[in-house]
Backbone as a chain_set.jsonl record, in Angstrom:
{"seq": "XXXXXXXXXXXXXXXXXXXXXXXXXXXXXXXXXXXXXXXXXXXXXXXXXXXXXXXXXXXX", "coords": {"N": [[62.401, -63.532, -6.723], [64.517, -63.11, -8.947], [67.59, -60.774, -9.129], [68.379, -60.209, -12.104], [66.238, -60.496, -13.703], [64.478, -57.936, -14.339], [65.974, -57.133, -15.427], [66.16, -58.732, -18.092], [63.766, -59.25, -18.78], [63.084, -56.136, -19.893], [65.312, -56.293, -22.18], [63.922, -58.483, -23.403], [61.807, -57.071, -24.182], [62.773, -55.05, -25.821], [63.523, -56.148, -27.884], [61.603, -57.422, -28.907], [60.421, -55.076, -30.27], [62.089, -53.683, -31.904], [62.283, -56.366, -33.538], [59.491, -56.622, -34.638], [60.254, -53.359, -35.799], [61.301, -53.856, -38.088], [60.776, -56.195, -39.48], [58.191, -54.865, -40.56], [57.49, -53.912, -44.401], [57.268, -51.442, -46.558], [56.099, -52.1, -50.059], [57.01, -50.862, -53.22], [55.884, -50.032, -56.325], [56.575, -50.226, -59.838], [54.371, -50.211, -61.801], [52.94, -48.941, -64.987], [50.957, -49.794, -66.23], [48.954, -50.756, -64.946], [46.501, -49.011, -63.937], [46.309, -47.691, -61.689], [47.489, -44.885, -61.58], [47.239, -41.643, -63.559], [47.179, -41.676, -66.662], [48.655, -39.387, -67.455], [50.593, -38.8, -65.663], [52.302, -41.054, -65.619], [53.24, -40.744, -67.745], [54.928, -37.957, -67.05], [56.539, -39.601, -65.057], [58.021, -40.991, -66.893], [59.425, -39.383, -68.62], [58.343, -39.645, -71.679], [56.745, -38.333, -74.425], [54.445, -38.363, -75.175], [50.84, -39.588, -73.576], [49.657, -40.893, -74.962], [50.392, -44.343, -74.819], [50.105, -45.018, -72.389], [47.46, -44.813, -71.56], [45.044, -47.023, -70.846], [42.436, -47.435, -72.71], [43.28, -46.408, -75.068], [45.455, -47.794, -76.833], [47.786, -47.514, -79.503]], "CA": [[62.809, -63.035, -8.02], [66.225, -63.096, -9.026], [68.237, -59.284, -9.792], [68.592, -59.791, -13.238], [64.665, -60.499, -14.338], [64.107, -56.79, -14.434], [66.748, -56.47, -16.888], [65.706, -60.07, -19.186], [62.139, -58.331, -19.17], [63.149, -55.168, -20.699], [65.875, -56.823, -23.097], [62.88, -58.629, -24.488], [60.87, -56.08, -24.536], [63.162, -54.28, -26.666], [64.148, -57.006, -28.803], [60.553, -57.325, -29.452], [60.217, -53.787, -30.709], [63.181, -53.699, -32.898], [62.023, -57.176, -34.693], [58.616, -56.182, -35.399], [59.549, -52.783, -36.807], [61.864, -54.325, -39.153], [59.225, -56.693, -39.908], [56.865, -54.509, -41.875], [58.048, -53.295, -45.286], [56.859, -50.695, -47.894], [56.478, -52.861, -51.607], [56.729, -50.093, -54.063], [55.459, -50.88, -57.738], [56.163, -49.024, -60.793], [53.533, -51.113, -63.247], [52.364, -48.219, -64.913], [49.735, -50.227, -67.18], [48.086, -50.782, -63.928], [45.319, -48.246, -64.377], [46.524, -47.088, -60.724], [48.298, -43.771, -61.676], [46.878, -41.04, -64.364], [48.112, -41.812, -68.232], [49.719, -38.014, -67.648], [51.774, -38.901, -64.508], [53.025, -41.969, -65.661], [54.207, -39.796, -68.987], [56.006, -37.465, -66.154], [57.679, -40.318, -64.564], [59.11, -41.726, -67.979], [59.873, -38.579, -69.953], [57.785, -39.687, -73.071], [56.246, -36.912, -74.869], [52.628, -38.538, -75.382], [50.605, -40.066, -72.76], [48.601, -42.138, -75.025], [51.157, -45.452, -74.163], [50.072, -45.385, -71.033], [45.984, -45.075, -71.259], [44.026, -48.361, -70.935], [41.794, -47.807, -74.094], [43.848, -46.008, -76.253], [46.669, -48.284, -77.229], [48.095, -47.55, -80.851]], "C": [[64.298, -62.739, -8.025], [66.227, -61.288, -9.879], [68.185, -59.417, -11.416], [66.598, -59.837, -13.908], [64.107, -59.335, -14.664], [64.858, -56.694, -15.844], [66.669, -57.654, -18.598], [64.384, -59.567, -19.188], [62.688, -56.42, -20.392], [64.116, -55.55, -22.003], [64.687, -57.311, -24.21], [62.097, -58.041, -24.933], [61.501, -55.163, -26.123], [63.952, -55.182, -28.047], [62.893, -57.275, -29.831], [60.109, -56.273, -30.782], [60.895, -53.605, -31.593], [62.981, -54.916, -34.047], [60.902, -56.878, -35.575], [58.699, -54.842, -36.022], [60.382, -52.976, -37.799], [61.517, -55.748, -40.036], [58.544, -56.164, -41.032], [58.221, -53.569, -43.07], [56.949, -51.897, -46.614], [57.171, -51.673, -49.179], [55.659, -51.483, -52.371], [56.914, -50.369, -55.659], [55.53, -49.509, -58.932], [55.557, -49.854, -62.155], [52.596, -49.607, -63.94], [51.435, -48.511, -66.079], [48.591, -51.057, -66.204], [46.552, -50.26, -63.767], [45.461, -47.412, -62.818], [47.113, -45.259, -60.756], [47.807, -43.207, -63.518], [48.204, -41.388, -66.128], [49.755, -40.637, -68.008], [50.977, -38.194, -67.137], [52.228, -39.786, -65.263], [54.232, -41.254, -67.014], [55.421, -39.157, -68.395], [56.877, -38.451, -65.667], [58.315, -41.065, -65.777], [59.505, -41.131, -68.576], [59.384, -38.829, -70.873], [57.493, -38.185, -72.974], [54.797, -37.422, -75.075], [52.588, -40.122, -74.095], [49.507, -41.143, -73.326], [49.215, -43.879, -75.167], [50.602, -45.999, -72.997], [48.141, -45.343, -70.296], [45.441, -46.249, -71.762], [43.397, -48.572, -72.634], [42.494, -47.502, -75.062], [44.951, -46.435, -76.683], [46.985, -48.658, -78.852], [48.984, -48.111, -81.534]], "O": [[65.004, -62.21, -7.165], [65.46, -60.764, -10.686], [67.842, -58.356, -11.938], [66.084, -58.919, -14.548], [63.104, -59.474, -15.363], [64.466, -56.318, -16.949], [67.014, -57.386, -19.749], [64.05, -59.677, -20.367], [62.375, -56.058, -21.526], [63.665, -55.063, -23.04], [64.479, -56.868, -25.34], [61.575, -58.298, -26.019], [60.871, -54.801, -27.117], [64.742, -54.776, -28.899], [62.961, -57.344, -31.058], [59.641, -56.575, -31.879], [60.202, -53.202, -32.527], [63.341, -54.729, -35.21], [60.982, -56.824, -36.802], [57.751, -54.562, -36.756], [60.243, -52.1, -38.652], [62.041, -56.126, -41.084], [58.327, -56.701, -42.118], [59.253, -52.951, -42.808], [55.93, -52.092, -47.276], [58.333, -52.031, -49.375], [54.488, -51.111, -52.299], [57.941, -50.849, -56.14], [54.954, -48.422, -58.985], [56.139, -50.054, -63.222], [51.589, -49.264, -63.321], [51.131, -47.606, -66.856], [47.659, -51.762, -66.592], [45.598, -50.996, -63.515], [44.704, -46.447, -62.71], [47.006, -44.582, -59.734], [47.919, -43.945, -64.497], [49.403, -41.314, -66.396], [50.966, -40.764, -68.185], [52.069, -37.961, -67.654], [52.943, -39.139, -66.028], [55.457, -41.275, -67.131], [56.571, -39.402, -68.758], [58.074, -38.214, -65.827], [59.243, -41.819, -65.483], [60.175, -41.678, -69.451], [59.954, -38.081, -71.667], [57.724, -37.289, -72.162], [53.964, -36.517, -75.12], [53.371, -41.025, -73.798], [48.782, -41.913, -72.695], [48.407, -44.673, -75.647], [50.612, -47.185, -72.665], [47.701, -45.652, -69.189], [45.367, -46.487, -72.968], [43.697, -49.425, -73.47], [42.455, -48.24, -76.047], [45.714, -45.533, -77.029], [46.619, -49.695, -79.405], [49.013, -47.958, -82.755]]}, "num_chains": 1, "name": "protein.A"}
């Protein structure tokens, strides 16, 4: 075994580690006619004043 193989083993090792965790991502969605998130909240995150915009059945 050649001197450096200790240190080309841990290089990859850590090259490894650093690709995969920049790899995975968070995808954050603001569809708020989704049906995922309460009529109310979605009201809170837009400032309206009525939350019936944002409920499934009740669209006026």
């Amino acid at each position: 075994m050649s001197k450096y193989t200790k240190y080309i083993a841990i290089g990859l090792l850590i090259l490894f580690l650093v690709t995969s965790l920049f790899s995975c991502g968070v995808v954050y969605t603001r569809n708020n006619s989704s049906g995922k998130i309460p009529p109310g909240q979605a009201k809170k995150m837009t400032g309206s004043k009525s939350a019936k915009y944002y409920a499934p059945g009740h669209n006026k």
